[in-house]
N, CA, C and O atoms as a GROMACS GRO file, in nm:
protein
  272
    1UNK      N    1  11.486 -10.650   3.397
    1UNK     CA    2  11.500 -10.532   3.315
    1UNK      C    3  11.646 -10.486   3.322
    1UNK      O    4  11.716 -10.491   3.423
    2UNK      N    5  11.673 -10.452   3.234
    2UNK     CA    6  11.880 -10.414   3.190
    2UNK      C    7  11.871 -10.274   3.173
    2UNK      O    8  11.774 -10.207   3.135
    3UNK      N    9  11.995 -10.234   3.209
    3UNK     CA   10  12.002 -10.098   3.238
    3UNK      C   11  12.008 -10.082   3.056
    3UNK      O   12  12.038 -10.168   2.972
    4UNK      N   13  11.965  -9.934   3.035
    4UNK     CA   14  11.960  -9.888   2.909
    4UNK      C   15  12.074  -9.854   2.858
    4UNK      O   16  12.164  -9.836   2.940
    5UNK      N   17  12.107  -9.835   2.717
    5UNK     CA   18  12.264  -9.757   2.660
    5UNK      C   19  12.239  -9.657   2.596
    5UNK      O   20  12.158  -9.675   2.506
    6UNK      N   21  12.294  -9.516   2.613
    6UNK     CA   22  12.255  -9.438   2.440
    6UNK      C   23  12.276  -9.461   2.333
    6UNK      O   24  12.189  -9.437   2.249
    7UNK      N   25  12.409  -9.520   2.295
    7UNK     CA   26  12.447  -9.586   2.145
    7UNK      C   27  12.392  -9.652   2.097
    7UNK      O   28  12.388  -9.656   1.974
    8UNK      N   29  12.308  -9.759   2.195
    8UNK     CA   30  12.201  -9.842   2.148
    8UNK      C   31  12.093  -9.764   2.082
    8UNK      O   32  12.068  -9.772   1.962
    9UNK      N   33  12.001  -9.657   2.207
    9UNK     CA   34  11.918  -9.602   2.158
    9UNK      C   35  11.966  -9.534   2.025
    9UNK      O   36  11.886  -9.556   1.934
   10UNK      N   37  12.060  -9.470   1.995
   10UNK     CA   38  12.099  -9.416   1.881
   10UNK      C   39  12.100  -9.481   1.757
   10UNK      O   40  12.071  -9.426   1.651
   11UNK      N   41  12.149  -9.652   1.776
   11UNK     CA   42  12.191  -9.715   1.675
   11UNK      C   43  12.048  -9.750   1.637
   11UNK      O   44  12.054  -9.767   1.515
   12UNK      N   45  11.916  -9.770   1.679
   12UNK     CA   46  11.847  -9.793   1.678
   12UNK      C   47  11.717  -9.721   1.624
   12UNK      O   48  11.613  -9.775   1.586
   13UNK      N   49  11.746  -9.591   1.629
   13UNK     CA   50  11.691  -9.438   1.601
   13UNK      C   51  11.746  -9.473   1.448
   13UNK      O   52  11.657  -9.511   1.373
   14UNK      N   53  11.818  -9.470   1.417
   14UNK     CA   54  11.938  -9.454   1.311
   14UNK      C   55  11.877  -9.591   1.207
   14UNK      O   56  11.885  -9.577   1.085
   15UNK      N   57  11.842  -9.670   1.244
   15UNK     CA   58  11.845  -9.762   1.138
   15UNK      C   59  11.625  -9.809   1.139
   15UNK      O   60  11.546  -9.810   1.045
   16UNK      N   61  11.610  -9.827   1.235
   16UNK     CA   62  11.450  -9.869   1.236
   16UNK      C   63  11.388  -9.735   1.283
   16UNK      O   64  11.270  -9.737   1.316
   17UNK      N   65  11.483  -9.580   1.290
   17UNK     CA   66  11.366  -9.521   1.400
   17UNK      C   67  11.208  -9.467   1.348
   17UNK      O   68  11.132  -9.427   1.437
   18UNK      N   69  11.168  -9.466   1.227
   18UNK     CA   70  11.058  -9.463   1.185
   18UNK      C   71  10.949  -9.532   1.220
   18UNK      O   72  10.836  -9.494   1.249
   19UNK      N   73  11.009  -9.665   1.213
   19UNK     CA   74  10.933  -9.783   1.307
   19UNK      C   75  10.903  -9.758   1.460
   19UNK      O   76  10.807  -9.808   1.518
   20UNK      N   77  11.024  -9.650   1.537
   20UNK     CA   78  10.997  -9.627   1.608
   20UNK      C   79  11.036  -9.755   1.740
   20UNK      O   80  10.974  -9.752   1.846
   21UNK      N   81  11.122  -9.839   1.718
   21UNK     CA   82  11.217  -9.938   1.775
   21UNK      C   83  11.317  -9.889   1.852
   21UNK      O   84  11.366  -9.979   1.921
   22UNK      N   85  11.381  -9.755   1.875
   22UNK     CA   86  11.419  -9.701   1.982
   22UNK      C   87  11.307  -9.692   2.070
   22UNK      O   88  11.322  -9.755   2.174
   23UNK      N   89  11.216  -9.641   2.058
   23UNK     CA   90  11.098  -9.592   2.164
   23UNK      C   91  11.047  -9.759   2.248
   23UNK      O   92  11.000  -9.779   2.359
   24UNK      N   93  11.079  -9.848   2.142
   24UNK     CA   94  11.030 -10.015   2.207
   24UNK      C   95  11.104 -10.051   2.319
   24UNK      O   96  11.068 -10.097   2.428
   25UNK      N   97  11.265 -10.009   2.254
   25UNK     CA   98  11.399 -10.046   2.372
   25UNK      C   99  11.380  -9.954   2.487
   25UNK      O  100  11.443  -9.973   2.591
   26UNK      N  101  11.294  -9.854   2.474
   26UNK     CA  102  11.331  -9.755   2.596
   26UNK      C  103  11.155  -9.783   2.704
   26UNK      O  104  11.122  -9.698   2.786
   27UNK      N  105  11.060  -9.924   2.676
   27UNK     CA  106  10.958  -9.932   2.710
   27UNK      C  107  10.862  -9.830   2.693
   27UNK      O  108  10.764  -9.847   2.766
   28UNK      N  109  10.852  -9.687   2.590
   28UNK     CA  110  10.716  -9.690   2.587
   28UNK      C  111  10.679  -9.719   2.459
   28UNK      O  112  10.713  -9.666   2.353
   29UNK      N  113  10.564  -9.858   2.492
   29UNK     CA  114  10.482  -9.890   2.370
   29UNK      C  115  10.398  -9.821   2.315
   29UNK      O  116  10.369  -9.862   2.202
   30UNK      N  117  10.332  -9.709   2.357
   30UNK     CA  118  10.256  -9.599   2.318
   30UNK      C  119  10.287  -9.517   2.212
   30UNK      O  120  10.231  -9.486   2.107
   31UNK      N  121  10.397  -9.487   2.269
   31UNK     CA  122  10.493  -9.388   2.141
   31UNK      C  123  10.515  -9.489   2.050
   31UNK      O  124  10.452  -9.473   1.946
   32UNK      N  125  10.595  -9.604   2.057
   32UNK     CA  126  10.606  -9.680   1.970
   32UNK      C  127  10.520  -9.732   1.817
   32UNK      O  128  10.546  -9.743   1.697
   33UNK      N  129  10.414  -9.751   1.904
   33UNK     CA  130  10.283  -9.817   1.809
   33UNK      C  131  10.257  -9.649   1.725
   33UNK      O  132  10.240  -9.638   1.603
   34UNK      N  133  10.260  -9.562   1.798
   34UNK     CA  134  10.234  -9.423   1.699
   34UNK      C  135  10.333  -9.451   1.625
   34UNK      O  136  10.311  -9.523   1.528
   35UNK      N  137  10.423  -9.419   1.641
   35UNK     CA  138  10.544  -9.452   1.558
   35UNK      C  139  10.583  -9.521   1.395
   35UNK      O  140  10.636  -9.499   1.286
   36UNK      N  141  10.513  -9.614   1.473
   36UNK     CA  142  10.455  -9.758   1.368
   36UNK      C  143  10.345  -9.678   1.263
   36UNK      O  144  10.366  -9.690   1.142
   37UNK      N  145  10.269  -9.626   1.293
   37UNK     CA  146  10.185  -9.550   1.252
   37UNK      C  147  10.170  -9.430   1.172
   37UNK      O  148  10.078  -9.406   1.093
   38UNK      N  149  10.265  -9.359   1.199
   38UNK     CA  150  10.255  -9.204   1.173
   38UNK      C  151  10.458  -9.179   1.087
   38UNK      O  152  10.501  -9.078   1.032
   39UNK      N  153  10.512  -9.281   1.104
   39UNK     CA  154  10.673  -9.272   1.032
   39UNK      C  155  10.701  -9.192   1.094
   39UNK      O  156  10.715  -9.075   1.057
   40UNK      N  157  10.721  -9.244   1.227
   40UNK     CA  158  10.817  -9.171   1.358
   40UNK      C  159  10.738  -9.002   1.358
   40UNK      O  160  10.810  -8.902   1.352
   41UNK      N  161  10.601  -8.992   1.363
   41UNK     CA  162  10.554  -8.847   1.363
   41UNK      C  163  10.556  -8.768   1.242
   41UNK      O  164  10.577  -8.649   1.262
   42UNK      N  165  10.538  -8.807   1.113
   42UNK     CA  166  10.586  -8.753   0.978
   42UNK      C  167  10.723  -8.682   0.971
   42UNK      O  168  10.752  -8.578   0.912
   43UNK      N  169  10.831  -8.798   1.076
   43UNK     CA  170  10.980  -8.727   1.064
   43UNK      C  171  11.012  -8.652   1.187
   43UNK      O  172  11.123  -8.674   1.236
   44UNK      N  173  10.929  -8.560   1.248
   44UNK     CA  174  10.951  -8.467   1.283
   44UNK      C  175  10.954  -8.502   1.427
   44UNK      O  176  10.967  -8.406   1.503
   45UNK      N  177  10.943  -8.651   1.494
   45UNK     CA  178  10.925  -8.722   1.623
   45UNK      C  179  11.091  -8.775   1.636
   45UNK      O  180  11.157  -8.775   1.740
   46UNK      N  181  11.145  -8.827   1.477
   46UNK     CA  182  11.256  -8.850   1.495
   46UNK      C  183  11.388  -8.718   1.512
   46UNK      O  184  11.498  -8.726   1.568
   47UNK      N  185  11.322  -8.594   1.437
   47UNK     CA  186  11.460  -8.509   1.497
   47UNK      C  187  11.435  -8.460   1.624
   47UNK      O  188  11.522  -8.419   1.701
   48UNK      N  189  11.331  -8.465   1.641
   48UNK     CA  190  11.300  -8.426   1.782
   48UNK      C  191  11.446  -8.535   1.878
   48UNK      O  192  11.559  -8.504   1.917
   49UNK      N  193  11.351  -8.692   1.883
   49UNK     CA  194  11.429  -8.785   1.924
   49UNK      C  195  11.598  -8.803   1.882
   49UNK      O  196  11.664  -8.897   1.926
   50UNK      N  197  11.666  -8.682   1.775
   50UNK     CA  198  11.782  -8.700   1.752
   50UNK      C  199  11.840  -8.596   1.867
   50UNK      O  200  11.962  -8.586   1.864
   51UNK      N  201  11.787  -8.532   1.947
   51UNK     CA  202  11.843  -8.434   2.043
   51UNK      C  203  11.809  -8.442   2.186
   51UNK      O  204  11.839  -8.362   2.274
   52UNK      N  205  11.697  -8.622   2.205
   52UNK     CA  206  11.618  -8.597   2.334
   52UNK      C  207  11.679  -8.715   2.372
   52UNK      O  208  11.686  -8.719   2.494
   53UNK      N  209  11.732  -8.826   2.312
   53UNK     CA  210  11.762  -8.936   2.339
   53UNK      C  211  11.855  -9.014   2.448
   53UNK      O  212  11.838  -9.132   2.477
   54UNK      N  213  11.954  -8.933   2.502
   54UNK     CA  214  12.040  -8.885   2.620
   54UNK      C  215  12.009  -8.888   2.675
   54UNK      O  216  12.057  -8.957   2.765
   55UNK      N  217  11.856  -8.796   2.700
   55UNK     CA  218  11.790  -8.797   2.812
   55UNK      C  219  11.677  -8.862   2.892
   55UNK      O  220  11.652  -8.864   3.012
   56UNK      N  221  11.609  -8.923   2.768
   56UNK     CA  222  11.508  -9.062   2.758
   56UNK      C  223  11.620  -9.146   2.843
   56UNK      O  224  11.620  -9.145   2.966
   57UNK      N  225  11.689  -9.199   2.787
   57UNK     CA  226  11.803  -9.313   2.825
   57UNK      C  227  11.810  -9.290   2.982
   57UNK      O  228  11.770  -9.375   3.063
   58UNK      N  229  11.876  -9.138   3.025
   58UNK     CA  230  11.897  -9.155   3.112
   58UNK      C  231  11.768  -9.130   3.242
   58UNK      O  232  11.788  -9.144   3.363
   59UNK      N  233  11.620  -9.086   3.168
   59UNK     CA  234  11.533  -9.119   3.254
   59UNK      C  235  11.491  -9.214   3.268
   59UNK      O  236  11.434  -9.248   3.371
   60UNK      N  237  11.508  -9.290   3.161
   60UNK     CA  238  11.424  -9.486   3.201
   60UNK      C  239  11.546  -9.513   3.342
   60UNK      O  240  11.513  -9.538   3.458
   61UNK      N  241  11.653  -9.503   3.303
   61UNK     CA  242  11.750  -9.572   3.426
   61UNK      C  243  11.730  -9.538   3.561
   61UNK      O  244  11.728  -9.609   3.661
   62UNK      N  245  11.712  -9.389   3.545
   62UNK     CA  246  11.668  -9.333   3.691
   62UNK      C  247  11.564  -9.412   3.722
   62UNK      O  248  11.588  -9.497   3.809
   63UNK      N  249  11.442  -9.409   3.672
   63UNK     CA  250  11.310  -9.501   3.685
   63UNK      C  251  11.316  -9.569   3.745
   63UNK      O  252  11.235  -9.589   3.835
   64UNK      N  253  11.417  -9.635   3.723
   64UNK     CA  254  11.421  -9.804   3.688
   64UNK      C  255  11.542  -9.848   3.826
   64UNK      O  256  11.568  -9.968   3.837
   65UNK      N  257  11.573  -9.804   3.870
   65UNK     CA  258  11.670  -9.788   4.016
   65UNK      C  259  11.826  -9.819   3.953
   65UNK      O  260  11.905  -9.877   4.027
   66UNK      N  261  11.864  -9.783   3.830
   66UNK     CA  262  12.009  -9.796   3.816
   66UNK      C  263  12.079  -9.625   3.796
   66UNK      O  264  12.044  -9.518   3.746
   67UNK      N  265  12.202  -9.683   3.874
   67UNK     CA  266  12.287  -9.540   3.911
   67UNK      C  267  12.351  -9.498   3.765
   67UNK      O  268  12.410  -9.569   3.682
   68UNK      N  269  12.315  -9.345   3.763
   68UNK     CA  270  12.453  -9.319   3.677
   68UNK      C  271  12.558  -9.342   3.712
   68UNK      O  272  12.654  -9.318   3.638
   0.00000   0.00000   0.00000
């Protein structure tokens, strides 16, 4: 498992995030498959995710045993 990036998550939000393909890169498939489902929450999952994403990023890493 590789440490996560935000620009990634961003670039990713930004071009598939309806699909919900940031939420895939950041491991949860749960959100994801909704995602897939619902067009990122009827929208309103992605502005959410345009202000939370920083912090997703930097909780998978913590998780995940890599240092800020």
């Amino acid at each position: 498992m590789n440490k996560k990036e935000v620009w990634v998550a961003y670039l990713l939000w930004f071009f598939l995030g309806a699909l919900g393909v940031h939420k895939f890169y950041l491991q949860k498939m749960g959100m994801g498959i909704l995602y897939i489902f619902t067009g990122g929450i009827f929208l309103i999952g992605l502005i959410v995710d345009l202000f939370t994403i920083p912090g997703q990023v930097r909780q998978f890493n913590q998780d995940n045993g890599f240092a800020m």
